[in-house]
C-alpha positions, 0 to 999 in steps of 0.5 A: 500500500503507498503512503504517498498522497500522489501517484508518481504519474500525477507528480510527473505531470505536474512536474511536466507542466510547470517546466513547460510554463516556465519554457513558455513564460521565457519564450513569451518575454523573450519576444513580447515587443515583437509580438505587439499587435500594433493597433495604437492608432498609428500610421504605419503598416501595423495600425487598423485607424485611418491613418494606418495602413494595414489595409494597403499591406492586406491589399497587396497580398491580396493581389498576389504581391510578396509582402514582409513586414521589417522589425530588424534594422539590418533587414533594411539591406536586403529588400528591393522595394520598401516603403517607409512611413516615419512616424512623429518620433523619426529624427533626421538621424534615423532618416539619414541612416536609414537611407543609407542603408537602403543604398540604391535600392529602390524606397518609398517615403510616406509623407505625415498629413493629418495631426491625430488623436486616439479615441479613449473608448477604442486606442486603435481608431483616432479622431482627426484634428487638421492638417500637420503644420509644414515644418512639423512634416517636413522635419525628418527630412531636412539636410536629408531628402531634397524636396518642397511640400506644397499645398493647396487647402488639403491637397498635399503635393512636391514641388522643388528642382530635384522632385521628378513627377510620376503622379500629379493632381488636378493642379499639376503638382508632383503626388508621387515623384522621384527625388533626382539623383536618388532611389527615393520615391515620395509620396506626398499625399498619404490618403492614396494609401492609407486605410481611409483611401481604401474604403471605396473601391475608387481609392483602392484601385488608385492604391493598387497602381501606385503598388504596381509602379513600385513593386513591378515584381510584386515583391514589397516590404513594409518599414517598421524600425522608424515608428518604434517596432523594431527588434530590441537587443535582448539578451534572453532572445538570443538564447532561442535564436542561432547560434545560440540555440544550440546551446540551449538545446544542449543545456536543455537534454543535460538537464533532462538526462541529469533527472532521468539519471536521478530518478532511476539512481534513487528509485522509489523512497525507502519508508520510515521504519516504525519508532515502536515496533510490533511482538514480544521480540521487539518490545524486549528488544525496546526494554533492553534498548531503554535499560541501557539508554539509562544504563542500568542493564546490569541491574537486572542479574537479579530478575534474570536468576529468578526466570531461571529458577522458575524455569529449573523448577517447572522442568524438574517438576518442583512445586516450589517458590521463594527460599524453598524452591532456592535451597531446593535447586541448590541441592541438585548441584550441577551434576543433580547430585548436589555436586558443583557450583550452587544456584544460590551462589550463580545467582548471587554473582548476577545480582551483585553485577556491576556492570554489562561484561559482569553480567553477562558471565554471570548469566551464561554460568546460570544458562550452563547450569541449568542445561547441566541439571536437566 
């Protein structure tokens, strides 16, 4: 029967499943800034608002285009056509290097229009306030892209010596346009991409062309590095990435091979002997062991004369007790003819022990005794 409250098998699972959860809670904290969804009302391609643009980025897979979404600064490199959406934080460092690192590799730059703010019942959705003042769109890309912004009303278009038109408005003025001498497209205007230009079918045929002249191979990337989505440095995640994942592995089957050694090594935990046990044996053996934690074992020479006597008695067939039964025993010597030494003496000597090897010789010349009269 097992005294345990818990089988094995329940313990194994439990085990199992907070190691498990563990795993998980380190994997989740490793990637949580990778992971968030991104519906703050921004406008980039992770926002569901107006000035978002997930719709354009749903569109274009739709339509059959290759789409990635670059978290990682070192990504930017490596892509023919991406489009880049700077955000209100975007200084004209980040511009700068992000242009150099895209090269001659053909990008698109997504100009700020509309001054927003979150709605506090829905974080994703915002409330429009106005146009953006022309200094505050314009301030990424000062000393960094050469163009003008111009406008009329709510119209936003380029104009400038370096800005080469590929759309225009009704007014003549550069939407979209090439800067001269580099790979950098422009779009001034991002209501001919963003989420609310995609609710007409108008607008979203307008979108599709403006992806068809940028990604003719219908492969396009979407900048998330300059709105704060990109991969932070983080010391856990390399542990679940290469090279280092490897090691984790390997750490990982050391401490699974650690514990299946441990549990076959040990095998199933030895029970606690009881502290009384059970029968005659053992509660003479726990007498014996209190009289010798007390140290007075040599004492009982005494009682130990008197059980062989009663014992000498009924096996001669003496009716006798006390003194009679004494000098009785004492007549029959130890040949039973009254020669040898005499009981009475053999149990003197057990009494008057004085200690455990005393007692001990004392008892054993009453043992032999008594095996030589009967």
């Amino acid at each position: 029967m097992n005294d345990s409250p818990f089988a094995a098998r329940t313990i194994g699972i439990i085990v199992a499943v907070a190691v498990l959860g563990f795993a998980a809670f380190l994997l989740l904290s490793a990637y949580a800034p990778d992971l968030r969804p991104g519906r703050d009302g921004g406008g980039h391609a992770l926002s569901t608002s107006a000035v978002g643009f997930k719709g354009v980025v749903d569109l274009a897979r739709g339509t059959g285009t290759r789409v990635t979404l670059i978290r990682d600064e070192r990504e930017r490199r490596f892509l023919r056509t991406l489009v880049a959406t700077p955000g209100p934080d975007t200084s004209q460092k980040a511009m700068r290097e992000f242009l150099a690192a895209r090269g001659t590799r053909p990008t698109l730059i997504v100009l700020r229009k509309w001054r927003v703010q979150r709605q506090p019942a829905n974080p994703a959705w915002v409330e429009q306030l106005g146009l953006l003042p022309e200094a505050e769109v314009m301030a990424p890309f000062k000393g960094v892209v050469t163009f003008e912004l111009c406008r009329t009303g709510e119209a936003q278009a380029m104009c400038g010596p370096y800005v080469r038109p590929i759309l225009t408005n009704p007014d003549g003025r550069a939407v979209l346009a090439r800067i001269d001498g580099s790979a950098v497209w422009v779009l001034s205007d991002p209501d001919m991409l963003d989420n609310r230009a995609l609710a007409t079918l108008e607008g979203a045929r307008k979108a599709a062309s403006i992806l068809r002249v940028m990604a003719p191979a219908r492969d396009l990337a979407f900048d998330l590095t300059l709105n704060g989505f990109g991969r932070q440095p983080n010391l856990l995640k390399l542990a679940f990435e290469p090279p280092f994942l490897a090691l984790t592995l390997c750490l990982l089957a050391a401490v699974a091979l650690a514990l299946m050694h441990a549990t076959v090594r040990f095998g199933v935990p030895e029970r606690d002997a009881r502290a009384l046990a059970f029968g005659k044996r053992a509660l003479a053996e726990n007498i014996a062991a209190l009289l010798r934690l007390a140290r007075r074992s040599h004492r009982t020479g005494a009682a130990y004369a008197t059980l062989v006597a009663e014992s000498a008695g009924r096996a001669t067939g003496a009716r006798l007790t006390g003194p009679a039964l004494t000098r009785f025993l004492d007549g029959l010597g130890s040949d039973g003819r009254g020669n040898g030494p005499r009981y009475s003496d053999l149990a003197r000597e057990a009494a008057e022990a004085r200690n455990e090897a005393a007692l001990l010789a004392a008892a054993r010349k009453l043992h032999r005794w008594k095996e030589t009269i009967l």
